[in-house]
Backbone as JSON Lines, residues from 0, in Angstrom:
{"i":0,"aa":"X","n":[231.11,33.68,32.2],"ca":[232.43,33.92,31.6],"c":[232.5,33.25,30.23]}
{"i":1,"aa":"X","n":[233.25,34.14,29.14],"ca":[233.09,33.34,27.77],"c":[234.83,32.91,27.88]}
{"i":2,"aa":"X","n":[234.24,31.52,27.42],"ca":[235.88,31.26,27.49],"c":[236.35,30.76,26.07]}
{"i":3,"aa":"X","n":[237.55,31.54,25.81],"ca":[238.03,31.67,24.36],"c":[239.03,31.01,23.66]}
{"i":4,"aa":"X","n":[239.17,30.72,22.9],"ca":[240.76,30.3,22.31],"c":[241.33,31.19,21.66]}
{"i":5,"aa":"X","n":[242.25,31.81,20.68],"ca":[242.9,31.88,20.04],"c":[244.11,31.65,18.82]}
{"i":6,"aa":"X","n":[243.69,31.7,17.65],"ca":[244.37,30.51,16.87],"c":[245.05,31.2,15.53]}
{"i":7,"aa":"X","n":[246.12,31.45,15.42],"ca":[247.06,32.47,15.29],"c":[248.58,32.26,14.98]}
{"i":8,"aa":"X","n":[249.11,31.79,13.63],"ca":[250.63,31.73,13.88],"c":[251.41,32.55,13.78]}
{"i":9,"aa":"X","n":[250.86,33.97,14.18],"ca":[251.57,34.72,14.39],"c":[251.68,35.67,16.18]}
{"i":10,"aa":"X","n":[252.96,34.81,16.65],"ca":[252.93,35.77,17.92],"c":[252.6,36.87,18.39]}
{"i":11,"aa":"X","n":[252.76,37.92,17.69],"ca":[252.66,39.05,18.02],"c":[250.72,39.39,18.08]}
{"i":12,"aa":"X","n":[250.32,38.49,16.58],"ca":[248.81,39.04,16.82],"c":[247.9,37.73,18.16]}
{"i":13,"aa":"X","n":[248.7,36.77,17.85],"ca":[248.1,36.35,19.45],"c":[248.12,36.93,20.23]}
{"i":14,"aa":"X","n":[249.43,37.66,20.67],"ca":[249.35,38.13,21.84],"c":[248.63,39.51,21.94]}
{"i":15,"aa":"X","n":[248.62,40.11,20.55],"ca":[247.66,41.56,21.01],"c":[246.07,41.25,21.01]}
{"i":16,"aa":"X","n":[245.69,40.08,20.44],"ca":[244.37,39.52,20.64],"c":[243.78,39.24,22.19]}
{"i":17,"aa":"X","n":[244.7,38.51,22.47],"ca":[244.53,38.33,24.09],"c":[244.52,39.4,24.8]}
{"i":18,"aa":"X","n":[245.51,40.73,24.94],"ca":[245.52,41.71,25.28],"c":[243.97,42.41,25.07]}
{"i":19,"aa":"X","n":[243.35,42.43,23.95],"ca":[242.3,42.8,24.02],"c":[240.81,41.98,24.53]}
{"i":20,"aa":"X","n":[241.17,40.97,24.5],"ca":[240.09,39.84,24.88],"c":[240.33,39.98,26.34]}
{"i":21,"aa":"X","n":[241.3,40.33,27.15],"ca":[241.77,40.17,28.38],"c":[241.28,41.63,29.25]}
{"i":22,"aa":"X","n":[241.09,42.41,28.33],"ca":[240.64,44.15,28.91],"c":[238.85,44.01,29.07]}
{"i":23,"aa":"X","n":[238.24,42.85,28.8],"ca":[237.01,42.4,29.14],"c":[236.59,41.87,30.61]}
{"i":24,"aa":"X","n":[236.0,41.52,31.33],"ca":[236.24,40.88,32.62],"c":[235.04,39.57,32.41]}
{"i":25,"aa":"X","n":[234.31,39.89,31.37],"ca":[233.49,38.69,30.93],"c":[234.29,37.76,30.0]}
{"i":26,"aa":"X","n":[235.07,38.06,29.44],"ca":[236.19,37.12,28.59],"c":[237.53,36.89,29.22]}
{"i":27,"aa":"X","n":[237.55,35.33,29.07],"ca":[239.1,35.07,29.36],"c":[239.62,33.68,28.31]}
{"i":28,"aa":"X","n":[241.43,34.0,28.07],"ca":[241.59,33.55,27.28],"c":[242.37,32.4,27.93]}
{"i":29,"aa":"X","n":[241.78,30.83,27.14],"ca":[241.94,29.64,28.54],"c":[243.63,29.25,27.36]}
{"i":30,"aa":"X","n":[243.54,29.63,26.24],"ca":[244.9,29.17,25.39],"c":[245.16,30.1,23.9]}
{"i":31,"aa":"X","n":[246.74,30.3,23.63],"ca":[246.73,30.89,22.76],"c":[247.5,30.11,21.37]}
{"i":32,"aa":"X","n":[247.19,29.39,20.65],"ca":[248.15,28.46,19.72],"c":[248.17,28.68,18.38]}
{"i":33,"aa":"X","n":[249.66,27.93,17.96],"ca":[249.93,28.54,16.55],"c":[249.0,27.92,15.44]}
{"i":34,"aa":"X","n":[248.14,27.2,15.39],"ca":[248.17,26.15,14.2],"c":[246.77,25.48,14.9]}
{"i":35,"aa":"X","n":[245.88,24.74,13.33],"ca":[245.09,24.16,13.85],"c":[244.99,22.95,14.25]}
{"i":36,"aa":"X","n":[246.04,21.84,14.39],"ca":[245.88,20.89,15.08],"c":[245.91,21.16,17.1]}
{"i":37,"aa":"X","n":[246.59,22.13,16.93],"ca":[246.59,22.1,18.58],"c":[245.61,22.92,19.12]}
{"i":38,"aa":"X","n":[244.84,23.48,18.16],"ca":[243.46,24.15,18.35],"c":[242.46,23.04,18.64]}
{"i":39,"aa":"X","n":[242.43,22.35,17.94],"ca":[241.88,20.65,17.93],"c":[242.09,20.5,19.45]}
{"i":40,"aa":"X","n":[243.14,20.17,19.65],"ca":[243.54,19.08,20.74],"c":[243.15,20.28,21.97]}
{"i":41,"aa":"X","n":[243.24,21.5,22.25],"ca":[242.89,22.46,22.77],"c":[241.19,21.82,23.38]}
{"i":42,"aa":"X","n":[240.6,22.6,22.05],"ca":[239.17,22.14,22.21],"c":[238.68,20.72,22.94]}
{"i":43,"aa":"X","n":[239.13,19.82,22.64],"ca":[239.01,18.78,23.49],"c":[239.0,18.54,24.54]}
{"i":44,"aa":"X","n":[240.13,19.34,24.86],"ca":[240.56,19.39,26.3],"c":[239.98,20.09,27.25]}
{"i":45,"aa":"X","n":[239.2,21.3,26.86],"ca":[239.09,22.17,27.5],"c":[236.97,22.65,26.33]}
{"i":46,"aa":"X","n":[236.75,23.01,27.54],"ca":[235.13,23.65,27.41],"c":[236.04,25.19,26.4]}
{"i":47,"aa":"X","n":[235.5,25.32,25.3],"ca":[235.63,26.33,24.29],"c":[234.58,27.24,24.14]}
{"i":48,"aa":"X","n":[234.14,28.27,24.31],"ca":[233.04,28.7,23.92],"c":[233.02,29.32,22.34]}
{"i":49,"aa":"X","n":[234.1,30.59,21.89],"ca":[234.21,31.27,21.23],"c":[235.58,30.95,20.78]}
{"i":50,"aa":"X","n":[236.06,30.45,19.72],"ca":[237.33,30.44,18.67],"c":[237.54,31.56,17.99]}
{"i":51,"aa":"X","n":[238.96,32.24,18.38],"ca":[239.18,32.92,16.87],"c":[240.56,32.67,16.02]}
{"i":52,"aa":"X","n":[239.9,31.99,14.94],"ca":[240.69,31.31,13.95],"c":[241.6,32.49,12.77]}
{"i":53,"aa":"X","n":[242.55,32.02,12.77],"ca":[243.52,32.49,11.38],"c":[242.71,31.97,10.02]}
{"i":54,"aa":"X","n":[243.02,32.66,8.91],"ca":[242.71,32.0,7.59],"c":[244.04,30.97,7.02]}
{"i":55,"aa":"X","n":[245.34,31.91,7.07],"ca":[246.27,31.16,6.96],"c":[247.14,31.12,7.73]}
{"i":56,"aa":"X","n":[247.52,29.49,7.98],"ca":[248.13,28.96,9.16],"c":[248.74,27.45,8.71]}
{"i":57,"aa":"X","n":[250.3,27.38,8.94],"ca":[250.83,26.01,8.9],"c":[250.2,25.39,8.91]}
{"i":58,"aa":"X","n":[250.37,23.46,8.4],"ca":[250.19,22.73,8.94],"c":[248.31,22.55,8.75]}
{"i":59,"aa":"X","n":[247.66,23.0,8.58],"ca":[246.32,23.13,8.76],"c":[245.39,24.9,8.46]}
{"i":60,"aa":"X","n":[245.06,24.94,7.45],"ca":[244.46,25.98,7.31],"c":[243.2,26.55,7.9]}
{"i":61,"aa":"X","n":[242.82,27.91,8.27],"ca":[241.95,28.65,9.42],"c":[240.47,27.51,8.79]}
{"i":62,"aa":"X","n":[240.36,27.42,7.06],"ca":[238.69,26.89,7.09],"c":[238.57,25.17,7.21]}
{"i":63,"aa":"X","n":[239.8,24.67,7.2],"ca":[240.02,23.54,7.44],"c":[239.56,23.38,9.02]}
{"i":64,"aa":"X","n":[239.95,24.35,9.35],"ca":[240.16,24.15,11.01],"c":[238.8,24.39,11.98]}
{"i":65,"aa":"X","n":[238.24,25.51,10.97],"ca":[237.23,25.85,11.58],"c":[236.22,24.83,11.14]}
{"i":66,"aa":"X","n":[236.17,23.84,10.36],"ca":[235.19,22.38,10.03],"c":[235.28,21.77,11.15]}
{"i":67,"aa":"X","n":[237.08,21.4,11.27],"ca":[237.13,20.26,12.58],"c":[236.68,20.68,13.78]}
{"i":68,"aa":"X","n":[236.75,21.7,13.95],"ca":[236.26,22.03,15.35],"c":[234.65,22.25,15.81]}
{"i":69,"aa":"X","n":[233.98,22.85,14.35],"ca":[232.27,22.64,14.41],"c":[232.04,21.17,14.05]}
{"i":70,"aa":"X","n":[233.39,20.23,13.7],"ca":[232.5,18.85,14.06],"c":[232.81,18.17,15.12]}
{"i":71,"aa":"X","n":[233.46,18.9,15.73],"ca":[233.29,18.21,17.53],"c":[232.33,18.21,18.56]}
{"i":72,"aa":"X","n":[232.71,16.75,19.25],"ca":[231.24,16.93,20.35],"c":[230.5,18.05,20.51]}
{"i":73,"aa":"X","n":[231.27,18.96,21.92],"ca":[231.47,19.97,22.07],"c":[232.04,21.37,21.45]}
{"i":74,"aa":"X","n":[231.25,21.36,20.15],"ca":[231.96,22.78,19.37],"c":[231.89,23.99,19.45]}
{"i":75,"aa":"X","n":[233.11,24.84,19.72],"ca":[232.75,25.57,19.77],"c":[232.47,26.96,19.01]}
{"i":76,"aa":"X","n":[231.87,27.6,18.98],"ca":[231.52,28.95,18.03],"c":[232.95,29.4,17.19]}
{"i":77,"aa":"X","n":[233.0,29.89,15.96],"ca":[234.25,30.21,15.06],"c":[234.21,31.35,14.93]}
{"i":78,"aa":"X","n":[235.05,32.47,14.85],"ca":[234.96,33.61,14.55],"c":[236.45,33.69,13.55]}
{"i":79,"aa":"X","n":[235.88,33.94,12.4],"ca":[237.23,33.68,11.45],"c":[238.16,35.37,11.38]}
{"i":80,"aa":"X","n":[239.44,34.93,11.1],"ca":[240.03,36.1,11.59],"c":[241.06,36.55,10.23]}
{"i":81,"aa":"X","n":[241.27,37.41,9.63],"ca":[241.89,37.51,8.63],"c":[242.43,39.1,8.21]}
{"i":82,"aa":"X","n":[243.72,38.95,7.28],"ca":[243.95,40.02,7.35],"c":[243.36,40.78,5.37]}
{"i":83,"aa":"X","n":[242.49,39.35,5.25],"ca":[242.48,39.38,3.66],"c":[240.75,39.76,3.49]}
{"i":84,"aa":"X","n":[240.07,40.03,2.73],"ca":[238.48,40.07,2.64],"c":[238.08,39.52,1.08]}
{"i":85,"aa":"X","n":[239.17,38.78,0.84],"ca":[238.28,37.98,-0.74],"c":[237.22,37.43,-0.25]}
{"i":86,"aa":"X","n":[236.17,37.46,-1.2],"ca":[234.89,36.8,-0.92],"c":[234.5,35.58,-1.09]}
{"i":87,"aa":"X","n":[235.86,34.4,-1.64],"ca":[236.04,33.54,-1.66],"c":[236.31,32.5,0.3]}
{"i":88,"aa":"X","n":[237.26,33.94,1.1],"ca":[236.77,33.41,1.88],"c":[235.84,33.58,2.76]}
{"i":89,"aa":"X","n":[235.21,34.49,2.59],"ca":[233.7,34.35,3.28],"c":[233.19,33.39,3.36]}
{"i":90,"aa":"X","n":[232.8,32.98,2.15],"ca":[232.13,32.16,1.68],"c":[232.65,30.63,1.89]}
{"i":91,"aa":"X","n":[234.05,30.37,1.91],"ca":[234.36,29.25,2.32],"c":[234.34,29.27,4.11]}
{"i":92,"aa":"X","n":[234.62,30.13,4.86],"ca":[234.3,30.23,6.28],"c":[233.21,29.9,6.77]}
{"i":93,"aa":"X","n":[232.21,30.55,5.89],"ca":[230.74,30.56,6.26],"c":[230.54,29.18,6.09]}
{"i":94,"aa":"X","n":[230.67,28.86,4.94],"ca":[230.54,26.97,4.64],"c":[231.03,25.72,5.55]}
{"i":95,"aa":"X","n":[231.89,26.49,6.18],"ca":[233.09,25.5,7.51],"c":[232.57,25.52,8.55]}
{"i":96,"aa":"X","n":[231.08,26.54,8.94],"ca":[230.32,26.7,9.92],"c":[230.9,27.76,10.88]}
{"i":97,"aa":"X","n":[231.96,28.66,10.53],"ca":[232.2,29.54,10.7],"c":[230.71,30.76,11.34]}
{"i":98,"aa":"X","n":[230.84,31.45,12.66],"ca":[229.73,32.22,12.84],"c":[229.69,33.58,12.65]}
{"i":99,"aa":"X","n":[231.41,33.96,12.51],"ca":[231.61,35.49,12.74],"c":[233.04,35.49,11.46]}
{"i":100,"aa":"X","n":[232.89,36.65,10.68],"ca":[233.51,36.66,9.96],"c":[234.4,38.32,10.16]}
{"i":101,"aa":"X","n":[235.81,38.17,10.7],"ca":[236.16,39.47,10.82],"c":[237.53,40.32,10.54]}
{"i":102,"aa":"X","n":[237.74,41.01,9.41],"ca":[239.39,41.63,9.39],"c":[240.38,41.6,10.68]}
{"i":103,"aa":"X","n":[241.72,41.61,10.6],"ca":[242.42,41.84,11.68],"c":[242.58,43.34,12.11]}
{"i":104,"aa":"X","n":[241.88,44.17,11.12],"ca":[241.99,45.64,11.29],"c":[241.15,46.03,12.0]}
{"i":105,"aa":"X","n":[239.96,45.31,12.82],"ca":[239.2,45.73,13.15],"c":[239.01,46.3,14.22]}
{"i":106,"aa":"X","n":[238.13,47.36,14.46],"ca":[238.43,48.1,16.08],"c":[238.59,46.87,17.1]}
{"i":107,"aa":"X","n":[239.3,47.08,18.34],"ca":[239.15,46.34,19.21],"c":[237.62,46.05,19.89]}
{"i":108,"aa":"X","n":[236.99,46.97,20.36],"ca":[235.94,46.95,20.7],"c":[234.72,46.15,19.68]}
{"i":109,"aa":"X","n":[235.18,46.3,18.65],"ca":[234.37,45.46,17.66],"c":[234.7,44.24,17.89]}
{"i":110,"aa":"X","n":[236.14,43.71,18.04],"ca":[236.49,42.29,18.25],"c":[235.6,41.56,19.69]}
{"i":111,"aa":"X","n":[235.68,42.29,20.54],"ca":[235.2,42.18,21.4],"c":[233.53,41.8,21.64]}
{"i":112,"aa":"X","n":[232.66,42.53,21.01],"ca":[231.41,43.01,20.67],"c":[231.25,41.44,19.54]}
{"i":113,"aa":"X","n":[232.02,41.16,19.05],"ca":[231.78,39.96,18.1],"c":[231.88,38.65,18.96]}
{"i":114,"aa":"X","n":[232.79,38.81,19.78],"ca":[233.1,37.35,21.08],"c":[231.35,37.57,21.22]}
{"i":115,"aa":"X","n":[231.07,38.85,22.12],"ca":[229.65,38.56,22.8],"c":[228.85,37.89,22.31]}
{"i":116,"aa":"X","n":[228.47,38.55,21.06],"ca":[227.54,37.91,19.86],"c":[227.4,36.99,19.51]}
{"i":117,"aa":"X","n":[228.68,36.12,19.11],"ca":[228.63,35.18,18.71],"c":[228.29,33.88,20.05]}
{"i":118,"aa":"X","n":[228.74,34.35,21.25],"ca":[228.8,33.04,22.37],"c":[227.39,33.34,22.84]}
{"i":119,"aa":"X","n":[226.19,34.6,22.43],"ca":[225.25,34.49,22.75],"c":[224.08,34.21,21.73]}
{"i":120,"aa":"X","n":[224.87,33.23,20.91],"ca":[224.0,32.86,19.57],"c":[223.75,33.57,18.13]}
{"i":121,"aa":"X","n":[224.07,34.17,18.35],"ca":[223.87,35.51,17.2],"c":[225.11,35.3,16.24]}
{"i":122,"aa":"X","n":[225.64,36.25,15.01],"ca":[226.8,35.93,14.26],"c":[227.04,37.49,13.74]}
{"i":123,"aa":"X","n":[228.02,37.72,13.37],"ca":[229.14,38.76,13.38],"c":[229.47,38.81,12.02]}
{"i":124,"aa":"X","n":[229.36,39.68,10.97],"ca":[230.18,39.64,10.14],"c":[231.13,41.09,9.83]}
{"i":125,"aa":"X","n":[232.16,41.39,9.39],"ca":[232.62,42.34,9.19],"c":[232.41,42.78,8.05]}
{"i":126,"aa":"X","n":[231.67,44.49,8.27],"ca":[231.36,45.3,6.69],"c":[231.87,44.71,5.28]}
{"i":127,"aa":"X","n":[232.96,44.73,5.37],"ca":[233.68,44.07,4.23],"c":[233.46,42.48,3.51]}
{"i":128,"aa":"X","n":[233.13,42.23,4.8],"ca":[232.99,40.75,3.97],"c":[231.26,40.21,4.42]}
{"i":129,"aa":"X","n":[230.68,40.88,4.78],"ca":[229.01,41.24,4.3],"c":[228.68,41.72,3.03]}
{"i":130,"aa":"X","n":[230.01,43.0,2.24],"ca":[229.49,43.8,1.2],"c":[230.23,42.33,0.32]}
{"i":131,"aa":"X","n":[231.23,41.53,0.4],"ca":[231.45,40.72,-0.62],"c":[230.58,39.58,-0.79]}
{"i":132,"aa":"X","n":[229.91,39.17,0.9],"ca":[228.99,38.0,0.72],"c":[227.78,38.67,-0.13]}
{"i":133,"aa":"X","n":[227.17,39.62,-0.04],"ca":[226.6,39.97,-0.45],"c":[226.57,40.17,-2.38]}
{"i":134,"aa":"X","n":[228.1,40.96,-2.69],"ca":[228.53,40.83,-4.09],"c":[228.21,39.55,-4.44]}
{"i":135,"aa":"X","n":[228.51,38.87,-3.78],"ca":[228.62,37.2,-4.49],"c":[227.35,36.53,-4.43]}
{"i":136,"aa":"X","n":[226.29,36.81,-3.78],"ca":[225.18,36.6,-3.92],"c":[224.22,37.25,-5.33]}
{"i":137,"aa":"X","n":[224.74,38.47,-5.64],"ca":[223.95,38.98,-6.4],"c":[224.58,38.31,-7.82]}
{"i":138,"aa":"X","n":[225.81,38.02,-7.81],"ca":[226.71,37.3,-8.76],"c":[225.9,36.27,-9.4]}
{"i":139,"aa":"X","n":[225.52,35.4,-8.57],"ca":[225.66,33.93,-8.56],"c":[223.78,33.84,-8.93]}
{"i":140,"aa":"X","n":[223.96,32.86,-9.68],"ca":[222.91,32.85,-9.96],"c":[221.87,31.86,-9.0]}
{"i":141,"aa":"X","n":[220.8,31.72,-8.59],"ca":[220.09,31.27,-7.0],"c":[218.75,30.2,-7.47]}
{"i":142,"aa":"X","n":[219.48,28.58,-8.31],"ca":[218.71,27.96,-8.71],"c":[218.67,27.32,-7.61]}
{"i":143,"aa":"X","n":[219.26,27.56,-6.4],"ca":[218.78,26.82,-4.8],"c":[217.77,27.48,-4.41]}
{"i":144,"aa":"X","n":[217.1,28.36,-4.57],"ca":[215.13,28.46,-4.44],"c":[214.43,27.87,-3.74]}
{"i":145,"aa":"X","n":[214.36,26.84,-5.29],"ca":[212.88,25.93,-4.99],"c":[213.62,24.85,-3.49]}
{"i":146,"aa":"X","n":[214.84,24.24,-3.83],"ca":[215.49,23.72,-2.55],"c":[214.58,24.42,-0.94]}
{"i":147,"aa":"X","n":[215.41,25.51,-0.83],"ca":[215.5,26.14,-0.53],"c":[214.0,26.72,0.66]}
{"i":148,"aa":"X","n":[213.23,26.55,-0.52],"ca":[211.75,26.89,0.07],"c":[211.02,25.44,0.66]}
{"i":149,"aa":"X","n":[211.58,24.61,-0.31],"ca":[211.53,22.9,0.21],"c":[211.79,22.96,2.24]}
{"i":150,"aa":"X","n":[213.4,23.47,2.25],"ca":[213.25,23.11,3.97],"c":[212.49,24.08,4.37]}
{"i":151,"aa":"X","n":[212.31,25.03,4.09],"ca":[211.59,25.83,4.87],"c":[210.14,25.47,5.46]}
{"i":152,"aa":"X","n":[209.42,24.59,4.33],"ca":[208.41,24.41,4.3],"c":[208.39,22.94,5.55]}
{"i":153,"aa":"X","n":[209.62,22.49,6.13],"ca":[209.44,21.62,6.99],"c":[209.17,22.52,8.29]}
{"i":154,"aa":"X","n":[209.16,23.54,8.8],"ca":[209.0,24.43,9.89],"c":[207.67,24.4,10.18]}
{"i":155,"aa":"X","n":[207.47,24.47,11.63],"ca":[206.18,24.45,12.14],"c":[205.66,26.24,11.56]}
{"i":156,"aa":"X","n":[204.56,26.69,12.27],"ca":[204.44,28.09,12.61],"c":[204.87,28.5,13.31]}
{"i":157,"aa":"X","n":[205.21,27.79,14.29],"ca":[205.76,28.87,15.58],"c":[207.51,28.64,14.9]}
{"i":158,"aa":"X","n":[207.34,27.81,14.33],"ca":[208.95,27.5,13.76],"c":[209.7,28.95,12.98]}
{"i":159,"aa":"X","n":[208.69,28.88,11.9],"ca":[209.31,30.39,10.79],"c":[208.43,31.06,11.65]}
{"i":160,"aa":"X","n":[207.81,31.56,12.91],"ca":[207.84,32.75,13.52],"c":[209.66,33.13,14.37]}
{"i":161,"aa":"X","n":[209.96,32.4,14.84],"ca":[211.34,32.32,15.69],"c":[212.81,32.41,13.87]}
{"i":162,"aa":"X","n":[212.17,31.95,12.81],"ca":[213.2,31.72,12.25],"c":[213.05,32.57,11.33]}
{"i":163,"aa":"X","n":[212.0,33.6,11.01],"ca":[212.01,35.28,10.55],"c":[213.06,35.75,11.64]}
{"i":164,"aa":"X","n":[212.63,35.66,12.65],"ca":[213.4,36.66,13.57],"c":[215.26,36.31,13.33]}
{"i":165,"aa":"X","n":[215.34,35.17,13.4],"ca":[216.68,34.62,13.47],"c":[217.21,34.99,12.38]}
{"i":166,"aa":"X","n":[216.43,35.3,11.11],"ca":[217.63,35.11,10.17],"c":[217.45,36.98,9.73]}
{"i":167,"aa":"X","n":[216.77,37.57,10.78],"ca":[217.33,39.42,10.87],"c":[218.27,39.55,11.57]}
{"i":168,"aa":"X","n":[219.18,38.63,11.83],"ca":[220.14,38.71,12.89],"c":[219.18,38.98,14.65]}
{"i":169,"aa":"X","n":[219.0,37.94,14.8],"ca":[217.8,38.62,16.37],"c":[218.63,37.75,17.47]}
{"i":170,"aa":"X","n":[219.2,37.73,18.18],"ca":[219.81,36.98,18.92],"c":[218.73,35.85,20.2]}
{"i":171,"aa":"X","n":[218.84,34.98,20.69],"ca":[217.68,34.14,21.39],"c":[216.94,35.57,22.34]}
{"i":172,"aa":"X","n":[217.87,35.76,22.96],"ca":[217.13,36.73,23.74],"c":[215.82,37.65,23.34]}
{"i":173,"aa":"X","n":[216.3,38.36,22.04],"ca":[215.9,39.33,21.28],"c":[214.37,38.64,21.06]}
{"i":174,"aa":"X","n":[214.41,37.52,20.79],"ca":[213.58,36.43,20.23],"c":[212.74,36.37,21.24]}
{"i":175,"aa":"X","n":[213.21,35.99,22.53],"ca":[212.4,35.53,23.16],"c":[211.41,36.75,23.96]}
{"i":176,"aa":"X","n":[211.86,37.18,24.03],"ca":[211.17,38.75,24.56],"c":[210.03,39.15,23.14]}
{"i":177,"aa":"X","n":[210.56,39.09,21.56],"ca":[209.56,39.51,21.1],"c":[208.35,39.07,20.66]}
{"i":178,"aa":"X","n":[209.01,37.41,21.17],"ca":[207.76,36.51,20.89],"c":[206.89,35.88,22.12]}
{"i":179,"aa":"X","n":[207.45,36.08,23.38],"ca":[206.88,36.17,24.93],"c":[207.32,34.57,25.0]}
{"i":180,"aa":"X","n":[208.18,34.16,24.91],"ca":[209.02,33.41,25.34],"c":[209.96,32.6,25.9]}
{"i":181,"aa":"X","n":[210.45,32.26,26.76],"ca":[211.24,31.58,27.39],"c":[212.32,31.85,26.62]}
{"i":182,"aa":"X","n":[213.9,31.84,26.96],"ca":[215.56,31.89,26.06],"c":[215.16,29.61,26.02]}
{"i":183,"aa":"X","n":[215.24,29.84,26.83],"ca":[215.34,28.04,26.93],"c":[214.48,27.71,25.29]}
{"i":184,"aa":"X","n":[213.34,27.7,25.83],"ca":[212.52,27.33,24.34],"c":[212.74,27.79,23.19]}
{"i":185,"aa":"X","n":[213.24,29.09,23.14],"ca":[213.85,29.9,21.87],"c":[215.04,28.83,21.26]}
{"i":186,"aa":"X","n":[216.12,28.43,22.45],"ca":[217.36,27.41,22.25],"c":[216.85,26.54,21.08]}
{"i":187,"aa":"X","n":[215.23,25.93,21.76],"ca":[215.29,24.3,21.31],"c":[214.77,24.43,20.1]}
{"i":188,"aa":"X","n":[213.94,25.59,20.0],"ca":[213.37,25.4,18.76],"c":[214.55,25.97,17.68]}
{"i":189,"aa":"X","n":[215.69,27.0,17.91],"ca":[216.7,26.98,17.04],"c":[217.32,25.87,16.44]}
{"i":190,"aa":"X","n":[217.57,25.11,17.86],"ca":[218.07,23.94,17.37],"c":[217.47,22.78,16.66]}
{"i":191,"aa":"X","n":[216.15,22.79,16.23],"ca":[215.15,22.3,15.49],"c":[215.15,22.47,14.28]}
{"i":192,"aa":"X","n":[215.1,23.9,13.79],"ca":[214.67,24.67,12.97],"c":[216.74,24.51,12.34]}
{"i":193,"aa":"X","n":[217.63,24.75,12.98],"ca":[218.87,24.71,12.33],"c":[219.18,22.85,11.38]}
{"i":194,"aa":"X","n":[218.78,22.23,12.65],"ca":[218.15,21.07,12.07],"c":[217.42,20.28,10.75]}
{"i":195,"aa":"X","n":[216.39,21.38,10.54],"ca":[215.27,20.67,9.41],"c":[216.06,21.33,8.7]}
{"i":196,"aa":"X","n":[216.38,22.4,8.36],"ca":[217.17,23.19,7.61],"c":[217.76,22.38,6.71]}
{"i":197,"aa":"X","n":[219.26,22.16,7.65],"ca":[220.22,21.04,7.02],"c":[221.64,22.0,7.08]}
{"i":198,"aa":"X","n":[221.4,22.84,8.11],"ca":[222.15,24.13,8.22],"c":[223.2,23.71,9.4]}
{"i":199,"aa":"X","n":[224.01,24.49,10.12],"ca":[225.09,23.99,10.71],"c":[225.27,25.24,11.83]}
{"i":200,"aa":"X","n":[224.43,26.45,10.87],"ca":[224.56,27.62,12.31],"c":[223.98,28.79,11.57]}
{"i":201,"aa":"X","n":[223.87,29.76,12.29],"ca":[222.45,30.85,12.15],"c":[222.88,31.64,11.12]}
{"i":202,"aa":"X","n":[224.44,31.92,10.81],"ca":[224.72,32.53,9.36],"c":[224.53,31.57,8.19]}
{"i":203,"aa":"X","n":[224.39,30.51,8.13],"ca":[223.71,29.65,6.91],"c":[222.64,29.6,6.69]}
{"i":204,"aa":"X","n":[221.72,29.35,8.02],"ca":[220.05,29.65,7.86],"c":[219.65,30.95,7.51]}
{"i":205,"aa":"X","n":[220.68,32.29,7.7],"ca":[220.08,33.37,6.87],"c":[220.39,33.17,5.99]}
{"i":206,"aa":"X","n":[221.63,33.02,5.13],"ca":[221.5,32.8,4.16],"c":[220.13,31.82,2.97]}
{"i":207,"aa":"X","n":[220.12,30.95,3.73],"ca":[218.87,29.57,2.85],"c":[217.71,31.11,2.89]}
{"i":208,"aa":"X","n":[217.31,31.64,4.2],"ca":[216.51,32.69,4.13],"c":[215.95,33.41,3.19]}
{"i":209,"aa":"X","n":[217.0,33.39,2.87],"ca":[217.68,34.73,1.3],"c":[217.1,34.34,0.07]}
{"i":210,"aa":"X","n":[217.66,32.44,0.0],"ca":[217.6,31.85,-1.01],"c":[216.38,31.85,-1.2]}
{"i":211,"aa":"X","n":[214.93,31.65,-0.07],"ca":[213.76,31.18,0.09],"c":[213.27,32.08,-0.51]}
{"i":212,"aa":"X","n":[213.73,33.19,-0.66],"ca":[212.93,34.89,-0.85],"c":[212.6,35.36,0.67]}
{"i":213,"aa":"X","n":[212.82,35.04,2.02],"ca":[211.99,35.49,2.67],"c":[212.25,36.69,3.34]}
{"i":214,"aa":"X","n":[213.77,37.11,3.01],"ca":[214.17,38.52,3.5],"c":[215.12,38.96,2.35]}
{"i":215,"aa":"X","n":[215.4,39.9,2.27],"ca":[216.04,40.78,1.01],"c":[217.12,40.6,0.58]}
């Protein structure tokens, strides 16, 4: 069972969020709150698997929120939620350790399909704010490189064999099947490899990816 939060100051889209998170029988929603301090205190309280955060919200804003909560013990996965696609916040989401980046317009079934993804390691972004992360990549000019190729070069072999795959979007599973693998060992060496990095979660390590030259 993926168990979810919801983080939302607006009633109405909490509650049609849940409505759709709730038409799953693998998802259930353990709380639904306005604001990110009680998202905080939520998480604490309670085993989180999958968050889905507001951008703007009283009191505490969605990328504010989504930091505090990837720096908890127990953190859990962010799926940022918005009704806006500047590529400013992509990019600040993605930076907050944010894993899934997604409009509020989005099909339900997509919302849904993004919970999976994301609580099974993998990350989510929505068309729109892929085509802006992307704009803003080609923007920006990429003197993080040589950096760049620096961590990479801390990876074993079997390391950038698992961390090609990871940063095509390959989920552990995907991984572990194509590399004859164990999911367990796929875990540890992610968590190794997210590690030497200096990365925080699998949409940053594609990105450094990018930076390295090692995918397009």
């Amino acid at each position: 069972m993926i168990r979810t939060l919801i983080v939302d100051d607006d009633a109405l889209v909490r509650l049609g969020l849940a409505d759709v998170l709730d038409g799953d029988d693998s998802i259930t929603v353990i709380d639904r709150v306005a604001d990110g301090p009680r998202a905080i205190a939520q998480a604490l309280a309670h085993r989180i698997d999958v968050a889905l955060v507001d951008i703007r919200m009283p009191r505490m804003d969605g990328i504010t929120t989504t930091a505090r909560l990837r720096a908890l013990p127990r953190p859990p996965k962010v799926i940022v939620l918005t009704t806006f696609d500047l590529d400013e916040y992509v990019h600040d989401a993605l930076t907050a350790g944010a894993d899934g980046f997604l409009l509020k317009d989005a099909d339900p079934a997509e919302i849904v399909r993004a919970v999976h993804l994301v609580a099974a390691g993998s990350a989510m972004l929505h068309p729109h704010a892929a085509r802006a992360l992307i704009d803003r990549h080609h923007r920006t000019a990429r003197p993080r490189t040589a950096t760049a190729r620096t961590l990479v070069s801390r990876l074993t072999a079997r390391e950038r064999d698992v961390f090609g795959l990871l940063a095509e979007g390959a989920t552990n599973a995907d991984i572990a099947r194509t590399l004859g693998m164990r999911e367990s060992t796929v875990k540890a060496h992610v968590s190794r490899i997210l590690a030497a990095l200096e990365v925080t979660n699998r949409v940053q390590a594609a990105l450094l990816a990018r930076d390295a030259g090692l995918t397009p």
